[in-house]
C-alpha positions as CSV (number, residue, x, y, z in Angstrom):
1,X,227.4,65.5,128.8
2,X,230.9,64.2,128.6
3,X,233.7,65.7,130.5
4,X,237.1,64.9,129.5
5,X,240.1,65.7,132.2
6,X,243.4,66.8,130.8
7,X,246.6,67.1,132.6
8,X,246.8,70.8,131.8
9,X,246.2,73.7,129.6
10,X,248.5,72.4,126.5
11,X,247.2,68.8,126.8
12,X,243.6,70.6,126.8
13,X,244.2,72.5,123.7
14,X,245.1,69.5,122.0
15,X,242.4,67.5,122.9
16,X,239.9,70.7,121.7
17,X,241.7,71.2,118.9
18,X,241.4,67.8,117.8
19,X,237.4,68.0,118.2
20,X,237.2,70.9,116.0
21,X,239.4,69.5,113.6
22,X,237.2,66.2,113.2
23,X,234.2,68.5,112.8
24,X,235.9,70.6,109.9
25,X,237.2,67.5,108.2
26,X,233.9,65.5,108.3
27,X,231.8,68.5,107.1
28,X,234.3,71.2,105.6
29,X,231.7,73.5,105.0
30,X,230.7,73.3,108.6
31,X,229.7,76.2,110.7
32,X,232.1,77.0,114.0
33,X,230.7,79.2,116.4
34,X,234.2,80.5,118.3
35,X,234.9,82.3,121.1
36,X,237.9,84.9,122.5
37,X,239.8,85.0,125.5
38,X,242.4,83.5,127.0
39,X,241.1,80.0,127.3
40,X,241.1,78.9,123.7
41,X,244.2,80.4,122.3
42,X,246.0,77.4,122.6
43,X,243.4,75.7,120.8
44,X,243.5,78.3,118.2
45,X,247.5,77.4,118.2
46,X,246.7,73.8,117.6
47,X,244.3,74.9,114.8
48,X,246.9,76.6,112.8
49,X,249.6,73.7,113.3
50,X,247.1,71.5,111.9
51,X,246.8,73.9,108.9
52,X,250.0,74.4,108.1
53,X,251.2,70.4,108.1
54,X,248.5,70.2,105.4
55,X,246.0,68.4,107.4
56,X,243.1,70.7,107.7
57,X,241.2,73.0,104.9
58,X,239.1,75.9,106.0
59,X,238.7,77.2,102.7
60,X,234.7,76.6,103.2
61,X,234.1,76.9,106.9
62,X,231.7,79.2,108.0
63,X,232.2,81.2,111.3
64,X,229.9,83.1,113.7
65,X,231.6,84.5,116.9
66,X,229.8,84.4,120.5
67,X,230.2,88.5,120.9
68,X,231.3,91.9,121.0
69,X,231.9,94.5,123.0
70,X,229.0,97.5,122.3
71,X,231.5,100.3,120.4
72,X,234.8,99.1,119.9
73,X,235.8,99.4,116.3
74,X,237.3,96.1,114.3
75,X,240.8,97.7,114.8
76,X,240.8,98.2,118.2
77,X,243.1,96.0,119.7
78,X,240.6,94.6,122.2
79,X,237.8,94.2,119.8
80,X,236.6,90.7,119.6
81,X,237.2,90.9,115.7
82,X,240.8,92.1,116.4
83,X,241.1,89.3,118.5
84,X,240.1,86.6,115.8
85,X,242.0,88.0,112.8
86,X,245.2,88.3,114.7
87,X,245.2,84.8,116.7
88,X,243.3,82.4,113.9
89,X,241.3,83.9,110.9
90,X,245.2,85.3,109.2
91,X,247.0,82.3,110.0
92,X,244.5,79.9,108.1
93,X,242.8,79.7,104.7
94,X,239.4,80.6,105.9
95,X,237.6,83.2,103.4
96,X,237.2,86.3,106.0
97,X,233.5,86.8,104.3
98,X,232.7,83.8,105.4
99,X,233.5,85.3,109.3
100,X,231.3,86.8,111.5
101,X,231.2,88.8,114.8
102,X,228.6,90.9,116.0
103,X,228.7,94.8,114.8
104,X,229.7,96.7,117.9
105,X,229.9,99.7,115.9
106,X,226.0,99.7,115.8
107,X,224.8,101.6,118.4
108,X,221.2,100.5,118.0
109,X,220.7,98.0,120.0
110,X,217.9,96.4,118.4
111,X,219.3,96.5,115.0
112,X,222.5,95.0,116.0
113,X,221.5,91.9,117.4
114,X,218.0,91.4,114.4
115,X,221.0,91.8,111.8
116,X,222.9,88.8,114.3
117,X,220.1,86.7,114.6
118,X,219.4,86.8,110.6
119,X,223.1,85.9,110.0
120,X,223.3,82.8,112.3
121,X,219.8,81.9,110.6
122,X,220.8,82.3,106.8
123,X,224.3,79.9,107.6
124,X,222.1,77.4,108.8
125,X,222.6,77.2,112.5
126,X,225.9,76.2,114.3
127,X,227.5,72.5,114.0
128,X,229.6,73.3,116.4
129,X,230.1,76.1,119.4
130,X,233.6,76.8,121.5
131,X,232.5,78.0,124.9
132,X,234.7,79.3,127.9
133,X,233.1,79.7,131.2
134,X,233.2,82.8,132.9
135,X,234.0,83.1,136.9
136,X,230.7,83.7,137.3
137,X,228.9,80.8,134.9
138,X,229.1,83.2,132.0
139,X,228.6,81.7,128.5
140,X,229.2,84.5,125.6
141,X,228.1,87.2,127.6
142,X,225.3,85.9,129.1
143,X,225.4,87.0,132.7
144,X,223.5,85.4,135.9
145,X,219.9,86.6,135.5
146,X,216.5,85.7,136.8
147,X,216.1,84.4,133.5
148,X,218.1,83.1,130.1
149,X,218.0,85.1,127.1
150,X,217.1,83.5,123.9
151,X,218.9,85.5,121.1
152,X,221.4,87.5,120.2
153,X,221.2,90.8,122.8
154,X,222.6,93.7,124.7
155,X,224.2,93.1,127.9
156,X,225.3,94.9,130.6
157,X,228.5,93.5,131.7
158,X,228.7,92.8,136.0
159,X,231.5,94.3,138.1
160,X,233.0,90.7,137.9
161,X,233.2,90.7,134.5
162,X,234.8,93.9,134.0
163,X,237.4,93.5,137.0
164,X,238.0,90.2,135.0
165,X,238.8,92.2,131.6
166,X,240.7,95.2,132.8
167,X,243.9,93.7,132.7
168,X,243.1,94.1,128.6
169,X,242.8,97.9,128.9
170,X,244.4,100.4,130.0
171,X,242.7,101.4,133.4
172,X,239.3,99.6,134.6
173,X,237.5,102.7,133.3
174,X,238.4,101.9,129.5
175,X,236.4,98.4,130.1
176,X,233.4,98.6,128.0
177,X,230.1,98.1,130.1
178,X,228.1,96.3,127.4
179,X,228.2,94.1,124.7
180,X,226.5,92.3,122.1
181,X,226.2,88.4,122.8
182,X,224.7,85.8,121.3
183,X,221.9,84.0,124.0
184,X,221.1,80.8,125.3
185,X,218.8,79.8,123.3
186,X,221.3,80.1,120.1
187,X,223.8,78.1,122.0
188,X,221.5,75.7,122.8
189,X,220.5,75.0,119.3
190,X,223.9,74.4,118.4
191,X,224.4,70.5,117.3
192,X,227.7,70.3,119.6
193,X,229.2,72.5,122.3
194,X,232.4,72.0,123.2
195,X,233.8,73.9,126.9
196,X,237.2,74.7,127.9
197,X,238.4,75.4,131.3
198,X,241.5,75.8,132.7
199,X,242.8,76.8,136.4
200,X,242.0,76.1,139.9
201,X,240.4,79.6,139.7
202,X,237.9,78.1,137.6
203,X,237.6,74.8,140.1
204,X,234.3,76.6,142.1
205,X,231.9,77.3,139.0
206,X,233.3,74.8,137.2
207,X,231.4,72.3,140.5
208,X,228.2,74.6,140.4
209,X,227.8,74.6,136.4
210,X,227.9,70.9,135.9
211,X,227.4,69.2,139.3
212,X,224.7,71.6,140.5
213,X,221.7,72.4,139.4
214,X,220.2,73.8,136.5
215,X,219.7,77.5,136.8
216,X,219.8,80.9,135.2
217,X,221.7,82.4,137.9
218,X,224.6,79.9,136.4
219,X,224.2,80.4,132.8
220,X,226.6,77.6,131.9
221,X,224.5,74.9,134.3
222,X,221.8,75.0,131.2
223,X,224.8,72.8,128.9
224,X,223.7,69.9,131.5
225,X,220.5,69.6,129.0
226,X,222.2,69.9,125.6
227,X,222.4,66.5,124.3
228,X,226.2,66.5,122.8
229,X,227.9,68.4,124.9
230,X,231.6,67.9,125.7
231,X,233.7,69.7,128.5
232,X,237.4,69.8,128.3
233,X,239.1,71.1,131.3
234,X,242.4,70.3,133.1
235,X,243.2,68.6,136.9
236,X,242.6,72.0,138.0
237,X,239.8,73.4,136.8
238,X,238.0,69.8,137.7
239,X,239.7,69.8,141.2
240,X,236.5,70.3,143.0
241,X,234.1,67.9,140.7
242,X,233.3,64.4,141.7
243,X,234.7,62.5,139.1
């Protein structure tokens, strides 16, 4: 594992967003596994600047997103779709049949996450996955268990998790209380990860994922054992790491 500091947020975008790039432009029909919140919008930022000096194509780029929310349409506004379309996917040349998210519109469970797992099969794996970190060690959606899922699966989101989102919605009872997410294992098989962290909120787990050990009740610890994984986080965020 490598874990690069950054002087803050907009130093860490950069640095990100230059890691993706040199993935797209050393395999342009490489496969990015990307991920929503707050963390890597100024990646995403980054992203588009590079596209529109010219310097990056994504005309043949493949994408498969972490997850979903269970119900919310594509145009709600706090759809995971929503959020891709509106702060990357229409701002670059990337063929929108070439994106995926998981269908939160299915409300079979089973189905949902078999038609998942056959889509992140038939691109051929991921070269590279975005990851945030959740308060709690969260990946995707993959919450502290007993054990870590494999594939892609339902979830039902902790109270943490949806205290964390309800400043999206408009009252903590709009929060949806599951989603689709890819698992562990999927992550895991990825060729690269790359995790962002930013904040001195994000100081406690980000001590327990990577300099504690490796367990299921911190999802995130588990990217101590993938072998090319990069962290990106500011002085913040790595306040409490012995570095």
């Amino acid at each position: 594992m490598k874990i690069m500091k950054a002087k803050d947020y907009d130093e860490l975008s950069r640095k990100a967003a230059n890691i993706i790039a040199s993935q797209v432009i050393m395999k342009p029909d490489c496969v990015l596994g990307l991920a929503t919140g707050s963390s890597p919008l100024g990646t995403y930022k980054e992203l588009i600047d590079w596209y529109n000096r010219g310097d990056l194509d994504f005309s043949n780029v493949k994408s498969v997103n972490l997850d979903e929310y269970k119900g919310l349409t594509r145009d709600n506004d706090q759809s995971y779709y929503y959020f891709m379309y509106n702060n990357l996917f229409k701002h670059i040349n990337i063929d929108m049949a070439n994106t995926n998210v998981p269908d939160g519109t299915e409300p079979d469970s089973e189905t949902a996450c078999s038609k998942y797992n056959a889509i992140i099969e038939s691109v051929g794996g991921i070269d590279l996955q975005l990851l945030g970190i959740g308060h709690n060690g969260h990946i995707g959606f993959n919450e502290p268990a007993d054990e870590c899922p494999k594939l892609t699966h339902c979830v039902d989101l902790q109270a943490s998790t949806i205290e964390a989102n309800k400043r999206f919605f408009a009252s903590i009872d709009d929060v949806p209380k599951q989603a689709y997410t890819m698992g562990i294992q999927t992550i895991m098989q990825a060729k690269k990860v790359l995790l962002i962290a930013s904040g001195a909120d994000k100081a406690p787990i980000m001590k327990a994922a990577f300099f504690g050990p490796v367990t299921p009740h911190v999802p995130a610890s588990i990217l101590q054992l993938h072998p090319d994984c990069t962290v990106v986080a500011d002085e913040a965020a790595l306040s409490q790491c012995d570095l």
